[in-house]
Every structure is written in C-alpha cells, then in structure tokens.
N, C-alpha and C positions, 0 to 999 in steps of 0.2 A: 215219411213214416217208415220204420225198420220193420216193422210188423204185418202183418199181412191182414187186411181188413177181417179176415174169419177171425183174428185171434183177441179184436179187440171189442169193446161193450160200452154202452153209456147209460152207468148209473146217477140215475133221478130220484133223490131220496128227502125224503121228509118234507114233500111238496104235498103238503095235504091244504083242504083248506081251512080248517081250524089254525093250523101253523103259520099259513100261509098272511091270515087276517093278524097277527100279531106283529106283523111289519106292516110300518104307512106306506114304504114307497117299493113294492113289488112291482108295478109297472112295468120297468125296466128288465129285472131278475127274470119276470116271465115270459116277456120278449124275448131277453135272451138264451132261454133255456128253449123254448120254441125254435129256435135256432140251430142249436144243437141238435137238436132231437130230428128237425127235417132232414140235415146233411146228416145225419145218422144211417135212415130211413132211406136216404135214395142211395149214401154206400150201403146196404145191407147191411147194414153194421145193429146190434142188439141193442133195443131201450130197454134197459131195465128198471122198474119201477119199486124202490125201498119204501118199504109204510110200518107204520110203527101202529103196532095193535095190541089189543089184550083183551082177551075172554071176559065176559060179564062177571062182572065181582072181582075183577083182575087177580087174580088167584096167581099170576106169574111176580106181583111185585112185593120185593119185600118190603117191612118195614126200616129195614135197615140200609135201603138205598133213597137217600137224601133227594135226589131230583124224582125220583117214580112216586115214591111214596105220598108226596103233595100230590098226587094224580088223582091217587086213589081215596084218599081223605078225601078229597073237595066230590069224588064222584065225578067227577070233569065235564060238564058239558058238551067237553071235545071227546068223547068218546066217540060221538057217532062221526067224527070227523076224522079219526085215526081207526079207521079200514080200508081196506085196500077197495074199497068201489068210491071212496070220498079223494081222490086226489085234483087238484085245483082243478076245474074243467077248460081252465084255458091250455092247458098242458097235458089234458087227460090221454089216457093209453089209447092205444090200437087194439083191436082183437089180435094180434100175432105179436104183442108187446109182453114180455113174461113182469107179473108183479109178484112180490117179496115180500109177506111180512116179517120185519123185528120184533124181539121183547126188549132191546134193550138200544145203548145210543148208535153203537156200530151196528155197521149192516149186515155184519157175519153173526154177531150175536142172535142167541136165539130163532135163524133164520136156515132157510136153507139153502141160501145164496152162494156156498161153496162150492155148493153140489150141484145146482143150476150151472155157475161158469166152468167145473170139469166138466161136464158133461159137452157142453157146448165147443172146449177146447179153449178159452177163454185167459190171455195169459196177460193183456193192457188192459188196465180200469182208465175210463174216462169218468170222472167225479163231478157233480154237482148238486144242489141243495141249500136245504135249508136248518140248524147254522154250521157255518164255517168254523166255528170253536165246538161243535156239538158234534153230528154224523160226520160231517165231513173228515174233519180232524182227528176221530175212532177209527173210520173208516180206514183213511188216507194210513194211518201208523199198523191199522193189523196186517192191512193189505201189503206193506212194504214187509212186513216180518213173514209173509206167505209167500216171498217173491213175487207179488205181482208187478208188471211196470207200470207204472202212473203217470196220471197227466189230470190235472186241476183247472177248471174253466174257470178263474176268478170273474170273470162278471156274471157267474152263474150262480154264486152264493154269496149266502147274506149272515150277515149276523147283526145281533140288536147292538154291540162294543163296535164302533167303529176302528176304533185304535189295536184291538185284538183281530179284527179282521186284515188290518193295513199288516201285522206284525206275521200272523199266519200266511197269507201271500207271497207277502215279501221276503220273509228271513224264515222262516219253519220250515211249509212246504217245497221250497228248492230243493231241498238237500234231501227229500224222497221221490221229487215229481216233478215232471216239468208243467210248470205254472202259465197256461196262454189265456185269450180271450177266446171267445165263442166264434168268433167271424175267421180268425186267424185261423183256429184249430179245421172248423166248417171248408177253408178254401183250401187247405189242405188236400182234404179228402175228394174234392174236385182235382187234385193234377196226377 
C-alpha cells in the first residue's frame, strides 16, 4: 500500500438492519465486512460508519426524488431502522468508531463525511456496503471526482441485480478503484 495507514478509512455504509433484512443471503457479506473492519482496527485504520436517516416527517425528501419519495409515502417501517444506533449488530460500531448520517444515496450527500475525512487527513477510501448499484456506486463516482483513492471490497457488497453487481465489479469500478476481496485487502495490512 503507497499510502500511509493514517491517510486511509473504511467506510461501512448502508449496513442497517432494516436494509440489511432485504437480502436472503448476508451471511457471507457480514462475515465478510467483519473482516475488514477487524484488520481495520488492529491497523488503526478508521471505521467509518454511513447511515442513511431522516428527521420525523422526513421533511429532507422531496417529492420529486423517485427512490426517497416511496419512503416517505409508505411512512417506512424502516424508519426506526435508518439511524445511526440501528446498524446490523453483527457489525455494529465501537465507541472510538465515528458514524455518518446521509439524506441521500451517496455518503457525502447531505452528510458530513467530507469534513470528518479532512479533518482526519483522510486521502484512501476503503468502500463497502449495501447496494453495490446504490451507496456504493454514488459513493465510489463523487469520491473519485474529489480525488480520493479508492479501493472496493467486492465481497463486501451486495446488491438484489446480480448481473449489475458482476458488471459494477468487474468492468465500472476498475477504472476508479482497485477492486480486492476482504481477506486479500485485510493481509495486506499485516505486512
């Protein structure tokens, strides 16, 4: 790694459990993100936790955003599942773990995530989450337009499209990020 452990972070985004229960086979995805998140932790390296929230009466979403909008109509359910104290508890934070809420599908929108990784010195995103066509993929494109460097734990993210997940891995994100496994990235950080 060309970067200096201080300069890099691992964001965990949209791992709620509301979200989390709309995939059958997280199993795996939570395993693996467990994973990351330990060799995180014993590099010193930052977990960052992305949650995607909205005020009672959701007064941030418009009517005119087509995914938020169904949110707010239906009243969600998942509301109490989309704050930053509901993230799956197999994965859940540290107290010295800094959490993020969103209003929107990336993790810099409506957050203040930009300002959390200046402050920190923060200049490699490590990415993962839940979907891979959703935060990830907002994330992964603002963050490359901020200059950040990037690196993508695909066994760390899911999406319900398997074939948009195969296509985002394989052919999308290359060409912003280097694309590893959890174990690869994790042994890494041991040598």
């Amino acid at each position: 790694m060309s970067d200096t452990r201080s300069q890099i972070a691992l964001l965990v985004m949209d791992v709620q459990a509301g979200i989390v229960a709309r995939f059958a086979q997280t199993g795996d995805l939570l395993k693996a993100i467990n994973t990351a998140i330990t060799a995180s932790r014993a590099a010193s390296i930052p977990v960052i936790y992305v949650v995607v929230g909205f005020r009672p009466g959701y007064p941030e979403i418009s009517p005119n955003n087509k995914s938020f909008s169904a949110i707010k109509q239906q009243q969600s359910p998942l509301q109490g599942a989309m704050t930053a104290t509901e993230i799956h508890p197999a994965i859940a934070p540290q107290p010295t773990d800094i959490v993020v809420t969103k209003r929107r599908v990336s993790a810099f929108s409506g957050s203040d995530l930009e300002m959390v990784l200046r402050a920190q010195g923060i200049s490699h995103l490590v990415l993962c989450g839940i979907a891979t066509s959703g935060v990830v993929l907002s994330t992964l494109r603002e963050a490359a337009d901020k200059d950040y460097r990037l690196t993508v734990l695909s066994d760390c993210c899911a999406d319900s499209d398997e074939e948009v997940q195969r296509v985002l891995l394989s052919k999308v994100f290359p060409r912003q990020a280097e694309v590893v496994q959890a174990p690869v990235w994790s042994a890494r950080l041991q040598q």
